[in-house]
C-alpha positions in Angstrom: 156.2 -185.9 91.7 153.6 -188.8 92.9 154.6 -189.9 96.4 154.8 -194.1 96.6 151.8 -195.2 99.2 152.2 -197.2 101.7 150.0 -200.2 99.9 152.1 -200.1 96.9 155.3 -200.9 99.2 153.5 -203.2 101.2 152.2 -205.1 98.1 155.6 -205.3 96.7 157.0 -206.5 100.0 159.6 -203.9 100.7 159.0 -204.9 104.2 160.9 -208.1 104.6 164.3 -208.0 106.0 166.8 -211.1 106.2 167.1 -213.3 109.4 167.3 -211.5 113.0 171.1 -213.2 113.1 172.0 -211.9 109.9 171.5 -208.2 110.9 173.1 -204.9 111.2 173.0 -203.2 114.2 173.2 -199.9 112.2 170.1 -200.6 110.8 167.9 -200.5 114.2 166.5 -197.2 113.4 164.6 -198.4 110.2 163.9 -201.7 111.9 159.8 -201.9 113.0 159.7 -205.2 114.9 160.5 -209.1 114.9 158.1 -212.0 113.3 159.3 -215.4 113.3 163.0 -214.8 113.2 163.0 -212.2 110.4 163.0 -208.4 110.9 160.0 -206.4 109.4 161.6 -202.7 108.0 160.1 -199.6 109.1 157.8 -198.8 105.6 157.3 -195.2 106.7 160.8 -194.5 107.4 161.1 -196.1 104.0 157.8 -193.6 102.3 160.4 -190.4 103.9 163.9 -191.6 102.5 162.5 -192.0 99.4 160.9 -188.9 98.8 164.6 -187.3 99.9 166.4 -189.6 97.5 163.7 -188.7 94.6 164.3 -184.6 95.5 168.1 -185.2 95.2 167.9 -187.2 92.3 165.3 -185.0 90.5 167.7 -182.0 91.4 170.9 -183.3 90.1 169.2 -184.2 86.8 167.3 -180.9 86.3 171.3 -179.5 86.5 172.3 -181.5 83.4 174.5 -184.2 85.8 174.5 -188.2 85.3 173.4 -190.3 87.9 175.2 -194.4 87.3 172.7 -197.4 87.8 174.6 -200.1 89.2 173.1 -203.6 90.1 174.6 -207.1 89.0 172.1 -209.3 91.1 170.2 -211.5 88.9 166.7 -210.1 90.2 167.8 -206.4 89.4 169.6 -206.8 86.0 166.6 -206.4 83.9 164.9 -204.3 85.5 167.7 -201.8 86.2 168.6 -202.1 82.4 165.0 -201.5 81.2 164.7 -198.4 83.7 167.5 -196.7 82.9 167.8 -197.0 79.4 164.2 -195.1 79.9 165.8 -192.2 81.2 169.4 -192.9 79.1 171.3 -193.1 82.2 174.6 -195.1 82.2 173.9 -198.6 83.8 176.1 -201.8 85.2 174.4 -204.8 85.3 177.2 -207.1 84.4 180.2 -207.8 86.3 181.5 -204.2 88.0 185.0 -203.3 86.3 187.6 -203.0 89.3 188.9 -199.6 89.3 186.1 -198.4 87.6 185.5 -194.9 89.0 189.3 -195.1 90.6 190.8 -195.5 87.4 188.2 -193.9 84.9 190.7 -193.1 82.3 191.8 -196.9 81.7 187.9 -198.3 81.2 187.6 -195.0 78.9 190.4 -196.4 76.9 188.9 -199.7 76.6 185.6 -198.2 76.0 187.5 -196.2 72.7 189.0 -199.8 71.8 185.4 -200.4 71.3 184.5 -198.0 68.4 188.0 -198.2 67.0 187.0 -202.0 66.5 183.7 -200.9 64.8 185.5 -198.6 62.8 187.9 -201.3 61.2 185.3 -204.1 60.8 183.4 -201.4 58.3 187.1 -200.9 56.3 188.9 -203.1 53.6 191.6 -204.0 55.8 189.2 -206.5 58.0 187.5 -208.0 54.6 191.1 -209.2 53.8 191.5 -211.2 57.5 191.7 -215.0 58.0 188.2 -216.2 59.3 190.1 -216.8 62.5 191.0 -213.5 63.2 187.6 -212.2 62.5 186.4 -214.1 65.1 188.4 -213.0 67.6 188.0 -209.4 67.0 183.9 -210.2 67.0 185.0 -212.1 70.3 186.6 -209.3 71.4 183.9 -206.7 70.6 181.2 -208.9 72.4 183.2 -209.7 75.1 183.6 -205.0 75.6 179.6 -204.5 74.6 178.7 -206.5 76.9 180.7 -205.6 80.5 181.3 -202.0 79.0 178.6 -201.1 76.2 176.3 -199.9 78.8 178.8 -196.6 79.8 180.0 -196.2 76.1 178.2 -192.8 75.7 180.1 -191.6 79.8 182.8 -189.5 78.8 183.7 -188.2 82.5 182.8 -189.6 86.4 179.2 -189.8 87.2 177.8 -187.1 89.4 175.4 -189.8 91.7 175.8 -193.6 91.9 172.5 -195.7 92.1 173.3 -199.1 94.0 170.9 -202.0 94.7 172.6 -204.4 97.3 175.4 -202.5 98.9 176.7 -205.7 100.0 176.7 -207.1 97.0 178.3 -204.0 95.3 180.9 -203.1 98.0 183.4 -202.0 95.4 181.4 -200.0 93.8 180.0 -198.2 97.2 184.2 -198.3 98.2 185.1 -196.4 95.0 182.0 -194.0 95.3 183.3 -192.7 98.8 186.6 -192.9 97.6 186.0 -190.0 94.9 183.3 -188.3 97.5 180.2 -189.3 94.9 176.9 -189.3 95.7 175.7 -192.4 96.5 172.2 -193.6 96.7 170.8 -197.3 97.7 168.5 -199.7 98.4 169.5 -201.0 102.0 168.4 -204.4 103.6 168.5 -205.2 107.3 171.9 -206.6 106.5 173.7 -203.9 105.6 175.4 -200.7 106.9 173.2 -197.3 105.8 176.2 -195.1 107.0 177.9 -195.9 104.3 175.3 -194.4 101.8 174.2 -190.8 101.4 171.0 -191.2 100.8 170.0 -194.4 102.4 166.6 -196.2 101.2 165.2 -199.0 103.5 163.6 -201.9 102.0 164.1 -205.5 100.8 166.6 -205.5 97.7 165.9 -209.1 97.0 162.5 -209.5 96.0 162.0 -207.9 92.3 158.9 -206.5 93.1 160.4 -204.1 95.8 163.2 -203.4 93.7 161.1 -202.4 90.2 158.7 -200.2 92.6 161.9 -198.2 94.3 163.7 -197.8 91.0 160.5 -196.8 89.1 160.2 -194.0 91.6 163.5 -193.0 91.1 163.9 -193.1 87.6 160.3 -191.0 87.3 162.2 -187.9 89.5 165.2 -188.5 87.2 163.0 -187.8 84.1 160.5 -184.9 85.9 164.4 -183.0 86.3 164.8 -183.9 82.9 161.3 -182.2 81.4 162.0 -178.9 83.8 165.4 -178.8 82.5 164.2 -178.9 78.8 161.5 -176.5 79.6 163.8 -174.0 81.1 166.0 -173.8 78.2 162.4 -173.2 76.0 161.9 -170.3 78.2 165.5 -168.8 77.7 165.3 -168.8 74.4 162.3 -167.9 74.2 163.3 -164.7 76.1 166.5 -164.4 74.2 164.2 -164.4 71.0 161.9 -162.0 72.5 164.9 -159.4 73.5 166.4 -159.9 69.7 163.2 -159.1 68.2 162.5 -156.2 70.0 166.4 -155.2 69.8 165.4 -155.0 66.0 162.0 -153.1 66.3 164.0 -150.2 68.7 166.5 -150.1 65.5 163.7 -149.6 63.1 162.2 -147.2 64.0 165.4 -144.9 65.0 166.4 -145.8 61.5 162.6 -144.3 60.7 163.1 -141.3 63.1 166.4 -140.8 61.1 164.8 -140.2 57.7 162.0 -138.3 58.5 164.4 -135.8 60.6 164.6 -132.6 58.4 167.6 -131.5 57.5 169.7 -128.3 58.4 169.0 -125.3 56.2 171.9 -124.5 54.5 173.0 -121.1 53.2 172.3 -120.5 49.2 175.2 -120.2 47.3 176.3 -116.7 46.4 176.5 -116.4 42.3 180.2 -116.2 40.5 180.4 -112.4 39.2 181.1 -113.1 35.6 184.0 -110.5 34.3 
């Protein structure tokens, strides 16, 4: 796993925070200094929380778990999307459905509305509808693809939650702690880091810092990914190994068999004829 330098965050300007009256107090710790009424953020604090978040992430994916991308702020949709979809990780960058971890089993429901709508507009039954109807199914459908199509393919709760602007995404973070999941975020100088498990410190507004954080994140997503594959290579390759020599062993105690003389046997005595 490459390490982010410090020149790549600096160049992406993870360093600026929001106004020094806008702060959070609970923030001081990742906080370097003061410049003209806006806080500069700590970048080697940020370099160490990184690397933690990257281990933990790259560890839950290397166990086969999901980790949810969730950011809805217009400089982190795109990107987000684009990253995730890398890695095909579940992602929100629409509007986040209230109740959405909470009450799981509801949004799964709509989510199975979804392909039972896809089913019927492939049957006879939806050839035969008035051109109004049509549309509102099709209105229907688009308006489910697109807060909902993005989680289609999450059958149960996400192990980790990814969340740029915690403030921004309070519901989600609330729901999250609710259900004790994982959280990891980007956190700004306005915002409470005790909130998050594994806290990042850096600017979540500028798209630049965002892309560079994510990137990193997403790469020790997919490294857990390859060692996971390549672990189950080795096991079967090992299970293969064992069956093949499980089969040699048999041969040649099937070979040992045959070649095994037999007992002598006593002659038959002749019948006396009368």
């Amino acid at each position: 796993m490459t390490q982010v330098t410090f020149e790549e965050l600096l160049d992406a300007g993870c360093h600026f925070g929001h106004l020094k009256r806008k702060w959070n107090p609970n923030m001081a710790p990742y906080i370097f200094m003061e410049r003209n009424g806006i806080h500069i953020i700590d970048l080697y604090k940020t370099q160490a929380k990184m690397d933690e978040a990257a281990n933990a992430l790259c560890q839950l994916a290397k166990s086969g778990k999901r980790v949810l991308f969730v950011a809805t702020k217009k400089q982190a949709k795109d990107v987000v999307a684009e990253l995730a979809q890398k890695v095909n990780m579940p992602y929100v960058t629409e509007r986040w459905p209230g109740g959405m971890l909470t009450n799981f089993a509801t949004i799964r429901k709509a989510v199975k509305k979804m392909t039972s709508i896809d089913k019927m507009m492939t049957s006879d039954a939806y050839k035969s509808l008035s051109k109004r109807e049509k549309l509102q199914i099709e209105r229907e459908r688009e308006k489910l693809e697109k807060n909902l199509g993005s989680i289609s393919d999450l059958s149960r709760l996400p192990s980790a939650l990814f969340v740029v602007d915690i403030m921004k995404e309070h519901i989600a973070v609330a729901e999250a702690r609710k259900l004790n999941i994982p959280t990891f975020a980007i956190v700004d100088t306005n915002t409470n880091p005790n909130l998050i498990d594994f806290p990042i410190p850096a600017n979540d507004d500028a798209s630049k810092s965002i892309a560079l954080i994510v990137g990193k994140m997403v790469d020790a997503i997919e490294e857990g990914l390859n060692e996971r594959k390549n672990n189950k290579d080795l096991v079967q390759d090992e299970e293969e190994e064992e069956t093949d020599e499980m089969k040699e062993n048999n041969e040649e105690e099937e070979n040992k068999d045959e070649r095994r003389p037999r007992g002598n046997r006593r002659p038959r005595r002749p019948v006396a004829k009368n």
